[in-house]
C-alpha positions as CSV (number, residue, x, y, z in Angstrom):
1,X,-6.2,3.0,21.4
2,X,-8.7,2.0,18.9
3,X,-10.9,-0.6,19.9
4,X,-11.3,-3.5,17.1
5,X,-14.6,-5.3,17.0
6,X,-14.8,-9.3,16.5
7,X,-14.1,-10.1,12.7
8,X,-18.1,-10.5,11.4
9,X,-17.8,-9.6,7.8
10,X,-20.0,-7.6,5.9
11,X,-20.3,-9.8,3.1
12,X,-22.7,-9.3,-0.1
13,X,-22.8,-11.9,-3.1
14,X,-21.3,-10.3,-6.3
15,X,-23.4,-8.7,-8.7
16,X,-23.5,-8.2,-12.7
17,X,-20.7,-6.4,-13.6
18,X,-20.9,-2.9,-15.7
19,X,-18.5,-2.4,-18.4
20,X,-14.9,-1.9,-16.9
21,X,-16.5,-2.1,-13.0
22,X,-18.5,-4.3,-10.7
23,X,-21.3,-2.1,-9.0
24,X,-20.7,-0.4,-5.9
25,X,-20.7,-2.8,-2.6
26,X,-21.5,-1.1,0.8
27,X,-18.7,-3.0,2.7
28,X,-19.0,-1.1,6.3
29,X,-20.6,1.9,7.6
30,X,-19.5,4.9,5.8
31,X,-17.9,2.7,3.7
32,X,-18.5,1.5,-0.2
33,X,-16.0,-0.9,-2.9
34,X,-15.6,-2.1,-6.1
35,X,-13.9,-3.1,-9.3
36,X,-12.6,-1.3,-12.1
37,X,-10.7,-2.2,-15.0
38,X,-8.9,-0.8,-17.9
39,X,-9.7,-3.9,-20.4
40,X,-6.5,-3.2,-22.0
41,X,-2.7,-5.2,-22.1
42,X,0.4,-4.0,-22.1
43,X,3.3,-6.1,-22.5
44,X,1.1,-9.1,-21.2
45,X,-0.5,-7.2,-18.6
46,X,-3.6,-5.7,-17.4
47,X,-4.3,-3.2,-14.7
48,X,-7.4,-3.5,-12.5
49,X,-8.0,-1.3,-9.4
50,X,-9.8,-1.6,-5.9
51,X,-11.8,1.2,-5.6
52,X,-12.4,2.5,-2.2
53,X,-14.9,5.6,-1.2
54,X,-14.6,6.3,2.8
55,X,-17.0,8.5,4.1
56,X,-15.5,12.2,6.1
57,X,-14.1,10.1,9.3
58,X,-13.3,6.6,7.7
59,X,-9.9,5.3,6.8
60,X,-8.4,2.0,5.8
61,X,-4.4,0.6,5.7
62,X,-1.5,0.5,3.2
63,X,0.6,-2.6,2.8
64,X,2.0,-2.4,5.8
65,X,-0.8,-0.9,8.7
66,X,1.4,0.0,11.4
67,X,0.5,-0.7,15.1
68,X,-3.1,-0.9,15.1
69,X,-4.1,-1.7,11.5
70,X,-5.2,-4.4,9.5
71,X,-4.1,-5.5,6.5
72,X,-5.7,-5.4,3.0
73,X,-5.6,-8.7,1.7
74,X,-6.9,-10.2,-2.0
75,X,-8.1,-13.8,-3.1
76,X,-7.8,-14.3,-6.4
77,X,-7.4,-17.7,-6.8
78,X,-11.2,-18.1,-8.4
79,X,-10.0,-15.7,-11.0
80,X,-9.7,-17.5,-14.8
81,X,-7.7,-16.4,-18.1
82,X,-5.6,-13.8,-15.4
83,X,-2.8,-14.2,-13.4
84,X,0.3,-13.1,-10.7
85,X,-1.8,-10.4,-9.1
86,X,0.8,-7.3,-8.2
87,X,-0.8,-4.8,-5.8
88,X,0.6,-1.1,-6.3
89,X,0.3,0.8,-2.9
90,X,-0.1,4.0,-3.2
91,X,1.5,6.2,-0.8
92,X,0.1,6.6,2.6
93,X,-0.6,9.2,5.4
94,X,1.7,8.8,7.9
95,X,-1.1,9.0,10.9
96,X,0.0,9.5,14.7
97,X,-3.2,11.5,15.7
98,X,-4.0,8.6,18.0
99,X,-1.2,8.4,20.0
100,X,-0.4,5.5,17.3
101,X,2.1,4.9,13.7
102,X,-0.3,4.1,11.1
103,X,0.0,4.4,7.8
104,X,-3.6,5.1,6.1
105,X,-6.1,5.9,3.4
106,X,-8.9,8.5,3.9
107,X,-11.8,9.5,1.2
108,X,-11.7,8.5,-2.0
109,X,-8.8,5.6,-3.3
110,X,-7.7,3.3,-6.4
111,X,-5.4,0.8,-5.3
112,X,-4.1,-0.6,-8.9
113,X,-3.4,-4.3,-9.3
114,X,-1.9,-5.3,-12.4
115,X,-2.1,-9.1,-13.9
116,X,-1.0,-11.1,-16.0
117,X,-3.4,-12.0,-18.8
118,X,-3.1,-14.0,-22.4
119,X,-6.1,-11.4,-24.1
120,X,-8.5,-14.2,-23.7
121,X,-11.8,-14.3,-22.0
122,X,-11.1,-13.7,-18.5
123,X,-12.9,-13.0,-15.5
124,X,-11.6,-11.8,-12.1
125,X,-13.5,-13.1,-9.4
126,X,-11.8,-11.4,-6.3
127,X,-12.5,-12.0,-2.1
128,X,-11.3,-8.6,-0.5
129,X,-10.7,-7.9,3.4
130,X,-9.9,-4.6,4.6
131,X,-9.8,-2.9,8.0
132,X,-12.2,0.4,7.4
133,X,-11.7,2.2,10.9
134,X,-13.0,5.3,12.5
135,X,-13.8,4.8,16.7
136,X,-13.4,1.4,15.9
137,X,-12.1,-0.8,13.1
138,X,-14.1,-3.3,11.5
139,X,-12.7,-6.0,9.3
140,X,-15.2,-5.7,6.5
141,X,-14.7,-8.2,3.1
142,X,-16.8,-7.9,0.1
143,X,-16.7,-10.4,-3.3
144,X,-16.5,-9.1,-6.9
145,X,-16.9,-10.5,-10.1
146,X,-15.3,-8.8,-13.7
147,X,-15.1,-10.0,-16.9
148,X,-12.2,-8.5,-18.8
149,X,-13.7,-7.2,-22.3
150,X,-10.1,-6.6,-23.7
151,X,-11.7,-5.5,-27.8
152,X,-13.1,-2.5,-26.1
153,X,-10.8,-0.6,-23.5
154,X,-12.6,1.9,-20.9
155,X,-10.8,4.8,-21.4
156,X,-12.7,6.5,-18.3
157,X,-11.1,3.6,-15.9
158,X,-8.2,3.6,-17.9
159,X,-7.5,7.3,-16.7
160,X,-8.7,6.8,-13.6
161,X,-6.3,3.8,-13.3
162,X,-3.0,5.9,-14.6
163,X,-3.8,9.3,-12.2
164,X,-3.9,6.6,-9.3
165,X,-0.5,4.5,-10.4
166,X,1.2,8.4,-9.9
167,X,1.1,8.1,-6.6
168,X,2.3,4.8,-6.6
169,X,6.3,5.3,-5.1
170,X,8.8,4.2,-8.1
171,X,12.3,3.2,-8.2
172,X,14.9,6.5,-7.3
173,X,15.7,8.1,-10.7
174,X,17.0,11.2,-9.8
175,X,20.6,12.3,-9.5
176,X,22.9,11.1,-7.3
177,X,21.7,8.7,-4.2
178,X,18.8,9.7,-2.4
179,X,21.2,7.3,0.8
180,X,24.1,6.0,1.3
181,X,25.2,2.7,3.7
182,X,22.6,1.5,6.2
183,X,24.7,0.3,9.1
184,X,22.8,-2.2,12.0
185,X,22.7,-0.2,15.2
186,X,21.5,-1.7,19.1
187,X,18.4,-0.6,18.5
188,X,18.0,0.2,15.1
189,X,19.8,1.4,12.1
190,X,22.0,4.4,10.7
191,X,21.1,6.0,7.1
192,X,24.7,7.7,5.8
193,X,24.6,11.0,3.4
194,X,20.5,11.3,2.7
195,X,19.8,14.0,0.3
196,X,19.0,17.4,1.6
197,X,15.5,17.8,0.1
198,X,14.4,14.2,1.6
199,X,12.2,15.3,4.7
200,X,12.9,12.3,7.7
201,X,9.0,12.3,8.6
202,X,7.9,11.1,5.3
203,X,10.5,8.1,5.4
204,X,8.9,4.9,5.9
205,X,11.5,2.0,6.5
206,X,10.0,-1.5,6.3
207,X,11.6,-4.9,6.3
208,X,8.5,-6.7,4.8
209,X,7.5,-8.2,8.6
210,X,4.4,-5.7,9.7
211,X,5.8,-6.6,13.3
212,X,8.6,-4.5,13.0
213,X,8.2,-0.8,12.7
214,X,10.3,2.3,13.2
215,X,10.4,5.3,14.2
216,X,11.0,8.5,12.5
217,X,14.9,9.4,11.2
218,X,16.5,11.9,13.9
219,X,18.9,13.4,11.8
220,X,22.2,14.4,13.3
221,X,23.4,18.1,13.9
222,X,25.3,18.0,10.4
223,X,22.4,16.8,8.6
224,X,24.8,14.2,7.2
225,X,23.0,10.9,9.1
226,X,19.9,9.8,10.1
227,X,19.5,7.4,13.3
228,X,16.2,5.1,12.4
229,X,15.6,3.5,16.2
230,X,12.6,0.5,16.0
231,X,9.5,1.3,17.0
232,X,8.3,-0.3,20.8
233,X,7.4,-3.8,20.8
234,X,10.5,-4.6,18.0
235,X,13.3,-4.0,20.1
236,X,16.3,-6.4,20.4
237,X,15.3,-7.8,16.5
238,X,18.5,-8.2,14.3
239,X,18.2,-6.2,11.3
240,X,22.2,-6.7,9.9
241,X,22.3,-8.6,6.5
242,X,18.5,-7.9,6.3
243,X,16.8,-5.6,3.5
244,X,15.8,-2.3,4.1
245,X,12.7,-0.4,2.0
246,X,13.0,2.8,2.3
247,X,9.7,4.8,1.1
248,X,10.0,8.5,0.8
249,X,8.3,11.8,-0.6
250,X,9.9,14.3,-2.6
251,X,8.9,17.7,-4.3
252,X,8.7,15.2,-7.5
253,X,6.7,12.3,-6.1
254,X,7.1,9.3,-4.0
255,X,10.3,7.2,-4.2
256,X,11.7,3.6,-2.8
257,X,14.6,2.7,-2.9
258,X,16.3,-0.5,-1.3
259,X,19.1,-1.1,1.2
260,X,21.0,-3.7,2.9
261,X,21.8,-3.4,6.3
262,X,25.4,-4.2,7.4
263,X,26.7,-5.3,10.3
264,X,27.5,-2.9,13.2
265,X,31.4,-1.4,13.6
């Protein structure tokens, strides 16, 4: 099990900010952050990213870490002229190498944020914490500073921004239903008529309480349902009338799509 050292942030005061990013912050061993920024709006809204270099054997967490992650969180409340920060996670590895579900990042990541802005002088001032994790995870939290020049766009971190948003899982547009009915089970729930081409091991299933995990889908002999049992430490939780997301890969990209979980027969 990875070992977790006492939270002692790595902290370092924020430094003058470049044109559409903050300078790089070492935040941990192996380990280096910052800001970037598109300094453009659309529809009200402006996209800014965490950036996130990890060194050959360092990883940190997506939104929800799994059984021995910690989770990314963002202060933004010194922030001015921006507003309703939206995190867009990528999506993750699915990592058991450790005997352990966790859902990670390795090498080099963008984690978009978009906000709501006016288009006048704004600064985001921004207090990150992140678990960055090899043989042992360290809490690590840096602060940025970033003025939002919005009359002249970075077109570098505005491409930089849009590659990273691909990854980003998106409503189900394709034909048909990627699932049917989620039905509450003793120690789980039951995922009717998935579509063929949906692999069960890249389905991640989250209720929106990091507690509760699952396992992977065991499909049945026909193919035509998948049993999703909770992972160890979550039995005996009620999951009918609750909300399911289910986050998936396909040939085209990552999808989510939502379900809500009915009561059992």
């Amino acid at each position: 099990m990875l070992r977790v050292l006492p939270v002692t942030f790595l902290t370092l005061a924020a430094s003058p900010a470049l044109a559409g990013a903050t300078p790089w912050q070492d935040i941990a061993p192996g380990a280096r952050a910052r800001l970037i920024s598109s300094d453009t709006i659309h529809n009200g809204t402006t996209m800014i990213g965490l950036e996130v270099d990890l060194g050959q054997s360092e990883y940190t967490y997506w939104r929800i870490p799994g059984e021995t992650g910690i989770p990314t969180q963002l202060d933004f409340s010194g922030s001015t002229g921006v507003s309703d920060p939206q995190m867009h996670w990528p999506y993750p590895e699915i990592d058991r190498s450790k005997g352990f579900l966790d859902y990670i990042y390795r090498g080099a990541l963008v984690l978009p944020i978009a906000l709501a802005t006016s288009g006048g002088d704004a600064r985001v001032s921004a207090v990150v914490t992140l678990g960055v994790c090899s043989d042992v995870c360290i809490p690590a939290q840096a602060q940025f500073t970033l003025p939002l020049s919005f009359g002249t766009p970075d077109s570098a971190q505005t491409i930089r921004l849009t590659q990273a948003e691909a990854e980003v899982p998106i409503p189900w547009d394709g034909p048909g239903e990627p699932f049917g009915a989620a039905t509450a089970t003793i120690d789980g729930f039951t995922l009717a008529d998935p579509a063929a081409a949906i692999d069960p091991a890249s389905l991640i299933a989250d209720i929106g309480d990091p507690a509760v995990l699952f396992q992977t889908p065991q499909k049945s002999p026909d193919g035509t349902l998948w049993t999703v049992k909770l992972l160890g430490g979550a039995e005996g939780k009620r999951l009918d009338g609750r909300a399911v997301q289910l986050t998936f890969m396909t040939s085209m990209g990552p999808y989510a799509v939502s379900r809500q979980i009915a009561a059992r027969h």
